[in-house]
N, C-alpha and C positions, 0 to 999 in steps of 0.2 A: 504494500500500500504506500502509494506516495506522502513524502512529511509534506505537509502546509501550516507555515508559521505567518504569522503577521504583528510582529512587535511592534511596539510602542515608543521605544527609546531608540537611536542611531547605535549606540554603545550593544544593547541588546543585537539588533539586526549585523551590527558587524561581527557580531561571537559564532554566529548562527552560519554567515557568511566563511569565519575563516576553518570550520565543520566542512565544507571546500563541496559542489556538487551541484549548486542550489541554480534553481533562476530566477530571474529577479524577477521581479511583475511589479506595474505600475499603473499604467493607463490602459495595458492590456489590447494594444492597437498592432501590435506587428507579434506577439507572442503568440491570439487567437488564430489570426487568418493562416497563419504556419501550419498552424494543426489541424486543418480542416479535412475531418476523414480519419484522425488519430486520434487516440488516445492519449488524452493528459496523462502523461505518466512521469513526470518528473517530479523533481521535489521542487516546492514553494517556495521562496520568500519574497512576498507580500508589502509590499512595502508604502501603500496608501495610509498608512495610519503614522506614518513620522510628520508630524507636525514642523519639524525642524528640516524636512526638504522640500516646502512651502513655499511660498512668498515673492518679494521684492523688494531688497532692505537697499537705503542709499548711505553710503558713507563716504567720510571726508575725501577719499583717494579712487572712489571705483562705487561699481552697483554690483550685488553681490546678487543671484538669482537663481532660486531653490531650485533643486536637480527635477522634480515633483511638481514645479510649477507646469498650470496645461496653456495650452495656445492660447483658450480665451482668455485667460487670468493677463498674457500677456496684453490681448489687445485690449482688454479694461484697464490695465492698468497705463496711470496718469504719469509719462515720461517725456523725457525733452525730445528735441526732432530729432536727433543724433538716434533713437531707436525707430525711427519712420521705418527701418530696411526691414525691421524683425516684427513690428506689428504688419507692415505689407503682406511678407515671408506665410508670418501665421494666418492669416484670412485664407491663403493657395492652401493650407496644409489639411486636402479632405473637407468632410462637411462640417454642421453645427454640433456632428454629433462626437466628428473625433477630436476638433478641436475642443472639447469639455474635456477628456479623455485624456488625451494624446496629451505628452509630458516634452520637456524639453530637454532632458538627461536621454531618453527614452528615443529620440530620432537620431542626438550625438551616437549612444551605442550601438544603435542597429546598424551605423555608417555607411548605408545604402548612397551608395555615387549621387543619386537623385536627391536626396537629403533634403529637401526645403530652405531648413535652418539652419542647416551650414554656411554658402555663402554670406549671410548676412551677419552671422557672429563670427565669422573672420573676419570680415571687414570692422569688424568691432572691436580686432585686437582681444576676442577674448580666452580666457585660460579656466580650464578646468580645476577644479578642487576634490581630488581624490584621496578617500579615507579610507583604513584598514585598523586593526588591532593594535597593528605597529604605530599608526600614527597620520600625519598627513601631507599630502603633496601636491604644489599645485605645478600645473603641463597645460602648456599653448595647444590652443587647438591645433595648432598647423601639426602640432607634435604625437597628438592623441588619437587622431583618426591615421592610422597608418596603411590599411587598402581598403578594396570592397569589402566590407561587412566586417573588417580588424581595426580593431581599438589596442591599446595600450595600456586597455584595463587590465589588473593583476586577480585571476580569480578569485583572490577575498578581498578585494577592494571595492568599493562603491561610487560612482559618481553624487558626490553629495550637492552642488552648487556651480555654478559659473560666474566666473569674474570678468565683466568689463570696466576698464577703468575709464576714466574722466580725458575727455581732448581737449589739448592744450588751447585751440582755440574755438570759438563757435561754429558748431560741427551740424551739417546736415545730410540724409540718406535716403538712400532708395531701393528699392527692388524691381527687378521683371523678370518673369517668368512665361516662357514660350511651353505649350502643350499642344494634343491633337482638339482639344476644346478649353472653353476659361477657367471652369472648373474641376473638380475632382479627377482631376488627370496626374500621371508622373509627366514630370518634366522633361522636353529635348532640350531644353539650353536653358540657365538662368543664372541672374547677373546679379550682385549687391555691389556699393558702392559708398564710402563715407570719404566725406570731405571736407574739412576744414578750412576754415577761410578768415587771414586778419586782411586786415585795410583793402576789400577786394580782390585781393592775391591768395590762390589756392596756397596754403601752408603746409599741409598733408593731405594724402591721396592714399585709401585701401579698398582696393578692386577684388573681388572673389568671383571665380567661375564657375557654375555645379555645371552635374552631370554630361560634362563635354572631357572627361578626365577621369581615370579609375579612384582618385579621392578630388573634391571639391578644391580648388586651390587661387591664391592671391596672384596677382598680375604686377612683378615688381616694378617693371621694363616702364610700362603704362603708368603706375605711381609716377614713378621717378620725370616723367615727360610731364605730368599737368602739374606738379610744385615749380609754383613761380607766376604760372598761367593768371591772368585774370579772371576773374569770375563772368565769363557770356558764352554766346554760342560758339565762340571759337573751339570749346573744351570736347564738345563732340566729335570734332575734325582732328584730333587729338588722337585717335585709336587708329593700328595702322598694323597691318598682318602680321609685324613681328612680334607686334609685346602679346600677340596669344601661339608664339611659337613653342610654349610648352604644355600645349593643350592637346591631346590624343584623345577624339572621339570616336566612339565605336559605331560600326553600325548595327543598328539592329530592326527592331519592328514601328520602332517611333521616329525612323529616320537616320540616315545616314552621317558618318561622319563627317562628309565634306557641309551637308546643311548645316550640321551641329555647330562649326565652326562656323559658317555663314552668322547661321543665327545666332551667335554669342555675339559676334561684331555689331551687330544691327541693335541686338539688347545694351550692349555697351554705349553706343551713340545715343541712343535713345532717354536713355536712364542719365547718362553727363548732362543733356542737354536740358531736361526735367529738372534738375541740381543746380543748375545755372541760371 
């Protein structure tokens, strides 16, 4: 008979975790549809009742955001424009019903190339916050997601939290996302974008590509060309086939790789020029 625990305490669920075996459940959004036709037969850990992987707390140096938190919690909740890219992100991710559901620890782990949520908290510069018995450690995203469907998680460790920190200047974002319809689709190409701006002059630039690449990834090439840039339409005319020369898209049933990359350029101009 399969164990199913569902603690209370962080400290408790990670005792339970380093017992080594377990799978985690959460929002229960990519765990179900796996097993359609199977039997549940693994062991539980349940982890809807940690109150402490919740939330969205703001401190002095960053925004710290509970591994547990669900998509809608995102887009109710009351953030500067710098998270424009992750409330856009989360409205794409499934319906009304998975965004209730559906966790933000929970799309990190499953590290599906298509990911929604990835490029946008890349482009947010942000780091994960991973816990164990042993203790705690936090890892850049760029660092944690390491192929299709591999993480960097340690099997008795937990994603407890994400951290974006604070931009140096007044920072604003975006997202697009190309599918075979508007909704409830996976993604062929999708773009996020944060940009920082003093005195009219872009300051910093963080570009992320999904699913046109086996992990989700930043566009340094592209960064490094629009710091300095003014803030207008010129920033669109900005993207230029090299800086996505480290993009390998595949082809499959949503579209070829040569579109893929078509269509990430076309999402990149589009989204600068919204930002502008």
């Amino acid at each position: 008979m399969p164990a199913y625990d569902r603690p209370t305490r962080i400290d408790e669920a990670l005792k339970l975790l380093a017992r080594g075996g377990r799978t985690m459940l959460a929002g229960g959004t990519d765990i179900y549809p796996a097993r359609v036709g199977k039997p549940l037969d693994d062991d539980v850990l349940d982890i809807t009742a940690l109150a402490g992987l919740r939330g969205i707390s703001e401190q002095a140096d960053r925004w710290r955001i509970g591994a547990a938190t669900t998509w809608s919690e995102v887009i109710a909740a009351k953030l500067p424009p710098i998270f424009d890219c992750l409330k856009l992100a989360a409205r794409e991710i499934g319906g009304r019903q998975i965004q209730n559901s559906g966790t933000l620890a929970g799309n990190l782990c499953n590290a599906s190339p298509a990911a929604d949520g990835v490029p946008p908290l890349l482009a947010l510069d942000a780091s994960v916050e991973l816990a164990s018995i042993r203790g705690t450690r936090i890892l850049p995203l760029s660092k944690f997601i390491v192929g299709p469907r591999q993480t960097a998680l340690a099997p008795n460790e937990m994603l407890c939290a994400i951290h974006v920190p604070r931009p140096t200047h007044e920072a604003t974002s975006g997202f697009l996302k190309l599918g075979a319809r508007r909704y409830l689709v996976i993604s062929i190409a999708m773009a996020a974008a944060v940009i920082e701006r003093a005195d009219g002059i872009v300051s910093a630039a963080r570009i992320a590509v999904g699913a046109c690449s086996p992990i989700a990834c930043r566009l340094p090439e592209l960064e490094r060309e629009l710091v300095g840039k003014p803030i207008g339409p010129e920033l669109a005319r900005c993207v230029r086939p090299g800086h996505l020369a480290q993009l390998v898209p595949i082809d499959d049933v949503r579209g070829s790789g040569a579109y893929r990359l078509r269509a990430a350029s076309v999402l990149l101009r589009r989204m600068l020029g919204q930002l502008a």
